[in-house]
VOLO-511644 format. One line per field, with one value per residue: residue number from 1; x, y, z of N, C-alpha, C in turn. Coordinates in steps of 0.2 Angstrom, whole numbers, plus 5000, padded with zeros to 4 digits. Example, Ala and Ser with C-alpha at 12.3 -4.5 7.8 and 13.67 -1.06 7.14 Angstrom:
2
resi	1/2
nu	5066/5064
nv	4972/4989
nw	5039/5035
cau	5062/5068
cav	4978/4995
caw	5039/5036
cu	5066/5064
cv	4984/5000
cw	5039/5039
***
This chain:
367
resi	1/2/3/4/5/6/7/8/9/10/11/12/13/14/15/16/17/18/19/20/21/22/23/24/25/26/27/28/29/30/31/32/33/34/35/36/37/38/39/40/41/42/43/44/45/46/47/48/49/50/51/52/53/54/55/56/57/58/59/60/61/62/63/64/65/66/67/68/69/70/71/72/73/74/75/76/77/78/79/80/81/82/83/84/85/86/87/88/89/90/91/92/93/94/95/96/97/98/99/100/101/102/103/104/105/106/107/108/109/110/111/112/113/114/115/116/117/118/119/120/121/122/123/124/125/126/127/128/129/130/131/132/133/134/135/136/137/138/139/140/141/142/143/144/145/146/147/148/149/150/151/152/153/154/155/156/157/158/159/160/161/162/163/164/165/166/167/168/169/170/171/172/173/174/175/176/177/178/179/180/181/182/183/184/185/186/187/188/189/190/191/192/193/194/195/196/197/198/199/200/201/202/203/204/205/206/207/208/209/210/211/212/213/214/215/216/217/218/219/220/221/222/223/224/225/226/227/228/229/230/231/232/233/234/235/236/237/238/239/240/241/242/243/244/245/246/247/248/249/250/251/252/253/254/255/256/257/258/259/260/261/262/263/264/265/266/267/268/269/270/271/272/273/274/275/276/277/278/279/280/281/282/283/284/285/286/287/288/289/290/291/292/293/294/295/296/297/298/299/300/301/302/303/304/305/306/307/308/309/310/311/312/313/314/315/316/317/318/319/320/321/322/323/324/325/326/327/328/329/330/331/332/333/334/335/336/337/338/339/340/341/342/343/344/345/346/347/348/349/350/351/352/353/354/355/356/357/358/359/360/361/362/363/364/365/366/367
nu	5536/5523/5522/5514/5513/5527/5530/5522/5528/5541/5538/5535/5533/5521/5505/5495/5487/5473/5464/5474/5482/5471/5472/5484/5485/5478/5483/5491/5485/5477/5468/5462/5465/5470/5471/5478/5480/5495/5505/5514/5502/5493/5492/5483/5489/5487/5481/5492/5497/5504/5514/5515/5531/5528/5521/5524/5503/5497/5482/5473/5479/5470/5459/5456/5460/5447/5437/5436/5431/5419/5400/5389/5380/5384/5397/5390/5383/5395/5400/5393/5390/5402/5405/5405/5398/5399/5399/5406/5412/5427/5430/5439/5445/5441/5429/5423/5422/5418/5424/5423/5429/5431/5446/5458/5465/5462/5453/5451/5454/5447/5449/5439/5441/5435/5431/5425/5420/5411/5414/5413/5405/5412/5424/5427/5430/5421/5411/5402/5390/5384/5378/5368/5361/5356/5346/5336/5317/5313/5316/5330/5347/5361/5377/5392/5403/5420/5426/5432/5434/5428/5413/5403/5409/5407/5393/5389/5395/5385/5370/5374/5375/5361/5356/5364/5356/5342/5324/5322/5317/5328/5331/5343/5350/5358/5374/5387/5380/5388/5395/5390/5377/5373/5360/5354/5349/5342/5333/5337/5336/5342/5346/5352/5357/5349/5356/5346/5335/5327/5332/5337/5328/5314/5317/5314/5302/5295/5300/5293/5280/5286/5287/5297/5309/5321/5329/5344/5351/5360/5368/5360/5359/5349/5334/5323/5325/5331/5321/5310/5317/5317/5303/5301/5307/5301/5286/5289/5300/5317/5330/5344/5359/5371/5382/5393/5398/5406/5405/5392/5384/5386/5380/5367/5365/5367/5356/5344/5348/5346/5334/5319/5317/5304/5303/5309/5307/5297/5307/5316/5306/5303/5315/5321/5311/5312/5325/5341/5353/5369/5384/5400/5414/5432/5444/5462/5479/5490/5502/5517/5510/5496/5478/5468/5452/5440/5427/5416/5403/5384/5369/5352/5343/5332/5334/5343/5334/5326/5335/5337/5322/5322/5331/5343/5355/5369/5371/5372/5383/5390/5379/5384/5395/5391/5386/5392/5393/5381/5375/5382/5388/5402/5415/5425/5436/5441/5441/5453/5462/5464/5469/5480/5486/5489/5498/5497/5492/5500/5504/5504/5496/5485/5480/5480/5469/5458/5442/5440/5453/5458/5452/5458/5474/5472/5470/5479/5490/5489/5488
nv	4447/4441/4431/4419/4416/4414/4402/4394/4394/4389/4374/4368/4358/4351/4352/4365/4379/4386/4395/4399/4405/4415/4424/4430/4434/4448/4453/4460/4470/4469/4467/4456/4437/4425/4409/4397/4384/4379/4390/4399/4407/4420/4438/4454/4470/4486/4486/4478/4462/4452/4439/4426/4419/4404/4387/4381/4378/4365/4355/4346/4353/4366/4362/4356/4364/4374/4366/4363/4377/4376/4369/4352/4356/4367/4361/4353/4360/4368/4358/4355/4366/4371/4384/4395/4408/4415/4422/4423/4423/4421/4419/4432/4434/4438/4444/4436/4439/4424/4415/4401/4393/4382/4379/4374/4367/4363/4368/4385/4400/4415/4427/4440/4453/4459/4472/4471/4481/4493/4509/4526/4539/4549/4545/4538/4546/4550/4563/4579/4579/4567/4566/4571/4563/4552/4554/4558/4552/4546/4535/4532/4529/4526/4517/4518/4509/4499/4481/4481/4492/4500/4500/4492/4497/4510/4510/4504/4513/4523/4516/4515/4527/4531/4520/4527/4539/4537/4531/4515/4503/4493/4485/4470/4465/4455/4446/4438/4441/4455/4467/4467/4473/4480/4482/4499/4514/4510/4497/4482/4468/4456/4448/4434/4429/4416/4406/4413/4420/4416/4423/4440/4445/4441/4442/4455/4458/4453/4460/4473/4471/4469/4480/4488/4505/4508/4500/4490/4485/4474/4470/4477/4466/4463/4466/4462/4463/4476/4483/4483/4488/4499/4505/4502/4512/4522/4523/4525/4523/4522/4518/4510/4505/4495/4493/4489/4500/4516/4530/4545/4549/4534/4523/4529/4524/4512/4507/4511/4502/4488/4487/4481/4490/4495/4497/4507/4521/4522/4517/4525/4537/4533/4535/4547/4553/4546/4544/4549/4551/4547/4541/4537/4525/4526/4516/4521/4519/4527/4539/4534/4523/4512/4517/4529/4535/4542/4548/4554/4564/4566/4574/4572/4584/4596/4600/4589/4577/4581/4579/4565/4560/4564/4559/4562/4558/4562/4575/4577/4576/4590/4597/4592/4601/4612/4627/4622/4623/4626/4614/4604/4595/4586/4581/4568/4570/4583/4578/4570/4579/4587/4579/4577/4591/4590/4580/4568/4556/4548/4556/4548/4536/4542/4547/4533/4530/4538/4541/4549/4552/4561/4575/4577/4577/4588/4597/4595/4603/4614/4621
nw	4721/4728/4745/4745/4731/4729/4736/4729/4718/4720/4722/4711/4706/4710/4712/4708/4717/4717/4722/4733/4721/4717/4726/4729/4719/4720/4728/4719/4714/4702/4686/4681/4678/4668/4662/4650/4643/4642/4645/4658/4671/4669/4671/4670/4672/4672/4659/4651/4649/4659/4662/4678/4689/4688/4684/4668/4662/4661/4650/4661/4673/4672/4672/4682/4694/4689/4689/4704/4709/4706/4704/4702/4693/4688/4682/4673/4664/4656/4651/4644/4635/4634/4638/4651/4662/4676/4695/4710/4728/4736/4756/4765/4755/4741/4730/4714/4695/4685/4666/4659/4644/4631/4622/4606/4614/4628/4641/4646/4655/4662/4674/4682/4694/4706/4717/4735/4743/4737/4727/4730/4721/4721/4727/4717/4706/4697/4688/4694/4690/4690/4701/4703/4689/4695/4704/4695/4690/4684/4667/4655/4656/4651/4650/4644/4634/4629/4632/4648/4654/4665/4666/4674/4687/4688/4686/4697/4707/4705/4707/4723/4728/4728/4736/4746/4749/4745/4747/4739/4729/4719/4708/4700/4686/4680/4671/4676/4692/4698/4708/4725/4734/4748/4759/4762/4762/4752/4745/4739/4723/4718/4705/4693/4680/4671/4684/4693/4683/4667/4656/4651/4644/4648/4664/4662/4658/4669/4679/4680/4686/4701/4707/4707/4706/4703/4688/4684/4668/4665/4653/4635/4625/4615/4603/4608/4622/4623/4619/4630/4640/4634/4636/4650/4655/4650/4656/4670/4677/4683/4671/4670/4659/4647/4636/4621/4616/4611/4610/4612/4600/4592/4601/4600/4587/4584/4596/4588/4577/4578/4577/4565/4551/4549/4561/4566/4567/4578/4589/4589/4593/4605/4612/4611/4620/4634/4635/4647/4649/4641/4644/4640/4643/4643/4648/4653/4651/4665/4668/4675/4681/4685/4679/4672/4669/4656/4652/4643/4640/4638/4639/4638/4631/4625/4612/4608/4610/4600/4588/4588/4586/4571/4565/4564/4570/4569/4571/4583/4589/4588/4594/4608/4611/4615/4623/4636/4649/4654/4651/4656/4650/4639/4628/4623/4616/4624/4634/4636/4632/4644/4652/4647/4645/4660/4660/4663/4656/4641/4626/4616/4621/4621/4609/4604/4610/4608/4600/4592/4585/4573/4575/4589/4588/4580/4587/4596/4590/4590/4601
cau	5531/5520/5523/5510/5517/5534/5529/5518/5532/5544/5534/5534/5531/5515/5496/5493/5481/5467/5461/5479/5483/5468/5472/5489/5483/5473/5489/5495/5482/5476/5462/5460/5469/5470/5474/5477/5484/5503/5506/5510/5497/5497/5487/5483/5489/5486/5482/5497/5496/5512/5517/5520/5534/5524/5522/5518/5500/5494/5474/5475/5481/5468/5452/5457/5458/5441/5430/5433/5426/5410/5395/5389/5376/5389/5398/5386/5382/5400/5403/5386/5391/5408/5404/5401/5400/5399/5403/5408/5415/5431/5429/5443/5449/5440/5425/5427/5420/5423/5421/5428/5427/5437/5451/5457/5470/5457/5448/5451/5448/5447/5443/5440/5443/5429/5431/5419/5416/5408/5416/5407/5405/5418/5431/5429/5433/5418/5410/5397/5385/5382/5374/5359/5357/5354/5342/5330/5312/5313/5322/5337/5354/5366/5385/5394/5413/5421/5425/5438/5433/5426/5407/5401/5411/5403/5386/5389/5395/5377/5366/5379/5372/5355/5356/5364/5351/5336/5322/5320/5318/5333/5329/5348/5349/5362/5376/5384/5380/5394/5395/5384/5374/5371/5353/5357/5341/5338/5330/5341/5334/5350/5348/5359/5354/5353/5354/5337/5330/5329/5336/5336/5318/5312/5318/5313/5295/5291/5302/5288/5278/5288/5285/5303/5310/5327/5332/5349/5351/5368/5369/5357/5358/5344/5328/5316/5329/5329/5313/5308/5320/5314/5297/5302/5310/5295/5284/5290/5304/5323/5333/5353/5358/5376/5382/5400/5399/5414/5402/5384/5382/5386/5378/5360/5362/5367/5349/5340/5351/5344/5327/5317/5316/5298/5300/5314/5302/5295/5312/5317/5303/5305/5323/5319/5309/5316/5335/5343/5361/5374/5392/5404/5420/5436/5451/5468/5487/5493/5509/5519/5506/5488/5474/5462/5446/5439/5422/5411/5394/5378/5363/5348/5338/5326/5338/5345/5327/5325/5337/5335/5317/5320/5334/5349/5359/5377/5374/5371/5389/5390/5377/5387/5401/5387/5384/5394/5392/5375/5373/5386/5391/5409/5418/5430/5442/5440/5445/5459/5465/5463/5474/5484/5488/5490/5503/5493/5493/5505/5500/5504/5487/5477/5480/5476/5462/5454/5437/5442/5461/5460/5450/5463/5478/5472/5469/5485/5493/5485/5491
cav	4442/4438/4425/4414/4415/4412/4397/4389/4392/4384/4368/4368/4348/4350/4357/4374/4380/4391/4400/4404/4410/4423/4428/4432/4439/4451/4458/4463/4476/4467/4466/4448/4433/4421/4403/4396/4378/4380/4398/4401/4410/4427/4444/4462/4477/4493/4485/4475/4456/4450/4431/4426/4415/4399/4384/4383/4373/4359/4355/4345/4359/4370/4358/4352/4373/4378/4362/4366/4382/4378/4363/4350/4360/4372/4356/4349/4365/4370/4351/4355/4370/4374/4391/4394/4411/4415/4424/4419/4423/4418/4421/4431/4436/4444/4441/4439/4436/4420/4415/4396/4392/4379/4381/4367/4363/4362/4374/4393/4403/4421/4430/4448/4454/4464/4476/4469/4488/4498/4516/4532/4543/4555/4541/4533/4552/4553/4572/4582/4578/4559/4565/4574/4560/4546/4557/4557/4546/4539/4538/4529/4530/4520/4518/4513/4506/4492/4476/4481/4501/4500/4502/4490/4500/4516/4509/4501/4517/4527/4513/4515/4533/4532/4517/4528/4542/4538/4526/4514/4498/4493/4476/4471/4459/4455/4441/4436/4449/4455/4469/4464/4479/4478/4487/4504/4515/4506/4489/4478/4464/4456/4442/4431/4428/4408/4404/4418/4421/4411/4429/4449/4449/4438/4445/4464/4458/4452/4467/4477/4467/4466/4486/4490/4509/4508/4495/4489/4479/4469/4471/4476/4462/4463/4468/4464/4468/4484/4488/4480/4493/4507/4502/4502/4519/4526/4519/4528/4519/4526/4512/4509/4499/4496/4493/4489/4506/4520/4537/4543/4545/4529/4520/4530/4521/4505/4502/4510/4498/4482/4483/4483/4497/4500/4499/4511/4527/4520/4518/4535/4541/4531/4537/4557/4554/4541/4544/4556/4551/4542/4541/4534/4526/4524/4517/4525/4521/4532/4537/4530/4516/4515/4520/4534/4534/4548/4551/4558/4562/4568/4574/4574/4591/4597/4598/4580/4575/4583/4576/4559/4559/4567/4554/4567/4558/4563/4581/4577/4577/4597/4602/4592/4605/4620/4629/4616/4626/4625/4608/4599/4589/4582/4576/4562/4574/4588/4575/4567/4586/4590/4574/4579/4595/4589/4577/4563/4551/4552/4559/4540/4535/4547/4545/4526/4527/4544/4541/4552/4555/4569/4579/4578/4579/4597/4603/4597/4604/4622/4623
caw	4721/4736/4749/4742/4722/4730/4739/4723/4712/4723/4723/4704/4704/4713/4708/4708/4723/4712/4728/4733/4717/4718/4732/4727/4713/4720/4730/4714/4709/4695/4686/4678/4681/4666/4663/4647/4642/4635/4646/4663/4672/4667/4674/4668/4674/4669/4652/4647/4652/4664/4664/4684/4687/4690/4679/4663/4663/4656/4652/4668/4677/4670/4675/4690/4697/4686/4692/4710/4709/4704/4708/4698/4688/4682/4676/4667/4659/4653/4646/4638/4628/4631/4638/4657/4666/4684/4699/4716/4732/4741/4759/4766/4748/4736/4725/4706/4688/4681/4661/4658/4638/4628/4616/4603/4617/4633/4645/4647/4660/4664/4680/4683/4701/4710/4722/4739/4744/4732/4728/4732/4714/4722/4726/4709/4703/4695/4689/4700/4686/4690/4706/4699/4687/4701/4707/4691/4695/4678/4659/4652/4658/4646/4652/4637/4633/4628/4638/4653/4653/4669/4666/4682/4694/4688/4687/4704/4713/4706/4712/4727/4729/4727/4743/4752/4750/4743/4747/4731/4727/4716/4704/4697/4680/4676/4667/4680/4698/4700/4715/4728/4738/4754/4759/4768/4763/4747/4744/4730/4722/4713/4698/4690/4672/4674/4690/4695/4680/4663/4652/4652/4642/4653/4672/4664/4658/4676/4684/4680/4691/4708/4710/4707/4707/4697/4686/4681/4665/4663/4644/4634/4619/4608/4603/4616/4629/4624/4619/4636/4644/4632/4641/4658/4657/4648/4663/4677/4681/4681/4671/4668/4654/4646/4628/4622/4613/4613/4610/4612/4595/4591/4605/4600/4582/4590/4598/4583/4570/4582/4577/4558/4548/4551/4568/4569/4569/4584/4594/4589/4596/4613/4613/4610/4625/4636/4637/4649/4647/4642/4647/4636/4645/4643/4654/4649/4657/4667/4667/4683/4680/4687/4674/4674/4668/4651/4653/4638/4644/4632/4642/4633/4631/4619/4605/4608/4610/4593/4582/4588/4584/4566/4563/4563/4575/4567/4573/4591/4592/4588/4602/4614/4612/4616/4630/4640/4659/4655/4651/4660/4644/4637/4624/4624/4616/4628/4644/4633/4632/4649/4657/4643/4650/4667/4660/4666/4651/4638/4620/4614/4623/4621/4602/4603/4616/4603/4596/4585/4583/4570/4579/4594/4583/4576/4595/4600/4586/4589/4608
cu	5529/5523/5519/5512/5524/5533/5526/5526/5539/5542/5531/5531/5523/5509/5497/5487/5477/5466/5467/5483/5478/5470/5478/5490/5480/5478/5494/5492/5480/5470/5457/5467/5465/5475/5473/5484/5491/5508/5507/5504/5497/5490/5488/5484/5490/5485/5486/5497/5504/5511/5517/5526/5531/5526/5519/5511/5497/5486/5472/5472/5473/5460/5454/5456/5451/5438/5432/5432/5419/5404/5393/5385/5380/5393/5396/5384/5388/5401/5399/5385/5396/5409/5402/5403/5396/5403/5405/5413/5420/5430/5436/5451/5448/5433/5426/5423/5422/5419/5429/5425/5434/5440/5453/5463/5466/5453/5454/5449/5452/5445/5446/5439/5436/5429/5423/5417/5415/5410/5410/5405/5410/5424/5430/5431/5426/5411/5404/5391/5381/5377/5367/5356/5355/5348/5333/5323/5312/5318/5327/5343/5359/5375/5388/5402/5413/5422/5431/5436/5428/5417/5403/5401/5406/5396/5385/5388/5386/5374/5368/5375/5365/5354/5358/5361/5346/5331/5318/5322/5320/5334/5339/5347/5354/5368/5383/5385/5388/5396/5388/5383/5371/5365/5357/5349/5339/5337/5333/5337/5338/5347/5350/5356/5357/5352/5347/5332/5332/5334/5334/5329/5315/5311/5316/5306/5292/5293/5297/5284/5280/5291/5292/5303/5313/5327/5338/5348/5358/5371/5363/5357/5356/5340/5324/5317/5327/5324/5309/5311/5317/5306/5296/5304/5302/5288/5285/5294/5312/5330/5340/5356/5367/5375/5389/5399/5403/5409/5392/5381/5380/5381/5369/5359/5363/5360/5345/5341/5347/5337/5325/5317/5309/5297/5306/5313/5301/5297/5314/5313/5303/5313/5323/5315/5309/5323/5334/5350/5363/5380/5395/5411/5426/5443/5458/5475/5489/5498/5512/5515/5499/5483/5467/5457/5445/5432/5416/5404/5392/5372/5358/5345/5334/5329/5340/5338/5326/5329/5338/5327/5318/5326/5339/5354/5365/5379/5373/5377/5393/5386/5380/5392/5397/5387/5385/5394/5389/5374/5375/5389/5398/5409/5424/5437/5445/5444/5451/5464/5467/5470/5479/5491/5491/5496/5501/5494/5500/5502/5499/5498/5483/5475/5476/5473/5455/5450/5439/5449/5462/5459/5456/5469/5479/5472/5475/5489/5493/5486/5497
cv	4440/4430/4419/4410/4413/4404/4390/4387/4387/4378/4369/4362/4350/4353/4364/4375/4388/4396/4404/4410/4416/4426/4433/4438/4446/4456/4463/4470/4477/4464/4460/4443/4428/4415/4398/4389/4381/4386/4396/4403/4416/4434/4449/4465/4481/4492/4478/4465/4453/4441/4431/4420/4409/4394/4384/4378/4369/4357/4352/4349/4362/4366/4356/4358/4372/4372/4362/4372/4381/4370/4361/4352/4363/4368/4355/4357/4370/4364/4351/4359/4374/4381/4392/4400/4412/4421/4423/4423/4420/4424/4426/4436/4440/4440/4444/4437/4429/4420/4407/4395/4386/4381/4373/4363/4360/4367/4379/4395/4411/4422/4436/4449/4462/4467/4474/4476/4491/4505/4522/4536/4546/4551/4538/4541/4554/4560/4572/4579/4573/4560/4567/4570/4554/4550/4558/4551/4543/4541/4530/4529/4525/4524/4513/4513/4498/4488/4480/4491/4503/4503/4498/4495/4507/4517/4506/4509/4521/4523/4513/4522/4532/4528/4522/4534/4542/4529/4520/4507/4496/4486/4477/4465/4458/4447/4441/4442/4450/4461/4468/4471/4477/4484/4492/4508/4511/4499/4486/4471/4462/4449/4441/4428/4421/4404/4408/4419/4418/4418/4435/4450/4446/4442/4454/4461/4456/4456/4472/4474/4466/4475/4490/4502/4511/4501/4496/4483/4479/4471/4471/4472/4463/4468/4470/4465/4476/4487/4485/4487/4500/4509/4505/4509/4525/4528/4522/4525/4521/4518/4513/4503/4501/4493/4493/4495/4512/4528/4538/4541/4537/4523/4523/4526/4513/4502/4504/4506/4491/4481/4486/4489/4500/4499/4505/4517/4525/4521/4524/4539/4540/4534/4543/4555/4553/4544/4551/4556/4547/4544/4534/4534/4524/4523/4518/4525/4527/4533/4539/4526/4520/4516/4525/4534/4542/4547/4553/4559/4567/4567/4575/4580/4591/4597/4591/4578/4574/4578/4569/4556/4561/4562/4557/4568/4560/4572/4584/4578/4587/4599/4599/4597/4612/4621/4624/4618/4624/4618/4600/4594/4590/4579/4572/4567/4577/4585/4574/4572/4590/4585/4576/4584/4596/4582/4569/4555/4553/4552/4552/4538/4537/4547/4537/4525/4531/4539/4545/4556/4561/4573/4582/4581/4586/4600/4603/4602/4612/4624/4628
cw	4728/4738/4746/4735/4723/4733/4733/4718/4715/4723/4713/4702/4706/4710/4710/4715/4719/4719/4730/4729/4717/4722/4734/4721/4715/4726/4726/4710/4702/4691/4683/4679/4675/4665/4656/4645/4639/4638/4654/4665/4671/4671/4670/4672/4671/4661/4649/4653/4654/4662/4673/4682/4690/4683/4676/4664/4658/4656/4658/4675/4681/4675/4681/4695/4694/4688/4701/4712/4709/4705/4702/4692/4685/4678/4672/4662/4654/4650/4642/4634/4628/4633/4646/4659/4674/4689/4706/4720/4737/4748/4761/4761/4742/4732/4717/4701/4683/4672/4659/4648/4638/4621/4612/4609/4626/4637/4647/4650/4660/4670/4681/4689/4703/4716/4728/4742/4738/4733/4730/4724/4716/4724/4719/4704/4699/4694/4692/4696/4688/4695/4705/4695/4690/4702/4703/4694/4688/4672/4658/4651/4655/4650/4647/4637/4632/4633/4643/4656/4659/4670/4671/4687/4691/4689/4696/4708/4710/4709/4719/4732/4730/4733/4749/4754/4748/4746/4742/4731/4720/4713/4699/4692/4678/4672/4670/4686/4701/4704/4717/4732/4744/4755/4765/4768/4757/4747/4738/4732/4717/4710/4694/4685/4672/4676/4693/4688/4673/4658/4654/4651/4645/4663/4670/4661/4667/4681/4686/4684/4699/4711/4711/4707/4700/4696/4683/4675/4664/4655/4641/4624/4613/4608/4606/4622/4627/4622/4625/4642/4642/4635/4649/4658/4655/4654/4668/4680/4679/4678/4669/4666/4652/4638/4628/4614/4614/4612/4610/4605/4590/4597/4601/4592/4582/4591/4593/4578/4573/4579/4568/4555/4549/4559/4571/4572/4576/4590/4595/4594/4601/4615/4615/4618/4632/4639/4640/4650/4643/4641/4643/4638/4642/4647/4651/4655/4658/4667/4676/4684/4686/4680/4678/4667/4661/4651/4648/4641/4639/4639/4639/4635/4625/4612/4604/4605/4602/4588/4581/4585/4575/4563/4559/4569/4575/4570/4582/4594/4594/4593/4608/4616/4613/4620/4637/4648/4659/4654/4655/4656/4644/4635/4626/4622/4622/4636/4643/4634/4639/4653/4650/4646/4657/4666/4662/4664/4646/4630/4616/4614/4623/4612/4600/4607/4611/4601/4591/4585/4579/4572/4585/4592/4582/4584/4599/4598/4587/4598/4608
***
């Protein structure tokens, strides 16, 4: 336990120091830090949430830390819908995610911990591929996974890249900004759904107007988010969008399920045209602790193209398994398979992390 966690928990009687505890937290290599009436404080690592030894907290507690964080606006707008997200920097410490909500017993809080350097693509481990698609001048670049699977940081270190060789102005949208970019040769122009701009369909109908390069969107929602983005990429503009989706397939019926049936034709045909990737993550314990990263990636080609327009997306997953030198593609199996073999993970996780278990299963089975 750090000096600081040691020092608080001795002082049991007394309030908690919110900032302390971050800052403690974040010695621990940990990637949220929650606080729920009735529980000590407790954190994530590598997945599995720890208790510290601290007191347990009282609703009190809990307001008393989460209203000095934040100004009176962000007050009044959590007492006014029970819902407040943000992000913020401690100087000295770290900057982080917050997300306050109430339970039947008082306010909740999470905060997700954000690395203030931003990785390179080759320290985040990510494959030689990613470098070639930063480099497109336009399209649709989805990074997809569920909530914790590291889809920020991936999307961080490609714009990460493109700053630190290309000249492009870099428009960010998101809910709330959470790595901050410093200009090297690229120009950022970073908004915070909220406090900069009223929503996504809003800051990407007037992004098209402030002469941008790339866009990031934060989440693509709805509807006229992402037909606003299918727009922008069509347009001449290189855009990166996420989805809490686990495979391409699945993410490509995703945004077509989002809009009418007579307007589905339509998408499809922006889609076939439009996309040029997406990468589908997932974070997976390592064993001796840590987590690594699995990967999937779907490039689109003329076949892709194809089968998305003809609305024969089920067999997209078959041509990602073709001519894989050539196309630089990868299943989720396939990596599962490979950390497998390098003993990496253990067969356990890789069973309950699988998109498709039986598929894995037979390939282990046939080693």
């Amino acid at each position: 336990m750090s000096e600081e966690l040691q020092s608080q928990s001795a002082q049991a009687g007394k309030k908690l120091d919110i900032k302390k505890l971050l800052k403690s937290v974040m010695a621990f290599k940990s990637s949220d830090l929650h606080l729920v009436v009735g529980s000590e404080p407790q954190i994530r690592i590598d997945k599995e949430l720890r208790a510290l030894n601290l007191p347990v907290l009282s609703d009190t507690d809990i307001e008393e830390m989460a209203y000095s964080l934040i100004e009176d606006k962000q007050k009044k707008d959590f007492e006014e819908n029970n819902e407040l997200d943000f992000s913020f920097e401690l100087k000295d410490i770290g900057r982080f995610r917050a997300n306050y909500y109430r339970t039947i017993y008082g306010i909740g809080c999470a905060f997700r911990m954000i690395p203030i350097e931003i990785p390179t693509l080759e320290e985040y481990g990510n494959p030689p591929i990613f470098k070639e698609l930063v480099k497109k001048e336009k399209g649709l670049i989805l990074v997809t996974g569920p909530t914790g699977s590291g889809k920020s940081t991936t999307l961080a270190s490609m714009l990460h890249e493109i700053n630190l060789n290309e000249r492009r102005h870099i428009i960010t949208i998101e809910d709330p900004v959470e790595f901050v970019h410093t200009n090297i040769k690229s120009l950022f122009s970073q908004r915070d759904v909220g406090s900069c701009t009223r929503s996504f369909a809003t800051a990407l109908k007037y992004a098209l107007r402030q002469d941008p390069d790339v866009i990031l969107i934060g989440e693509m929602r709805d509807a006229e988010t992402i037909g606003a983005a299918l727009t922008a990429a069509e347009t001449g503009h290189l855009v990166f969008g996420t989805l809490h989706t686990n495979s391409a397939p699945g993410t490509i019926n995703r945004i077509i399920d989002v809009f009418d049936g007579e307007e589905q034709a339509q998408v499809r045909a922006q889609l076939a045209s439009s996309l040029v990737a997406v990468i589908s993550q997932t974070l997976i314990p390592r064993v001796g602790g840590g987590k690594v990263a699995t990967q999937e990636v779907m490039i689109s080609n003329p076949a892709i193209s194809n089968l998305i327009r003809e609305d024969k997306v089920h067999q997209i997953y078959s041509q990602m398994q073709l001519n894989q030198g050539e196309t630089a593609m990868t299943t989720q199996t396939q990596q599962l398979l490979e950390l497998l073999q390098k003993k990496t993970i253990s067969k356990e996780n890789a069973l309950k992390n699988s998109n498709r278990p039986d598929e894995l299963m037979k390939v282990i089975a046939n080693l």
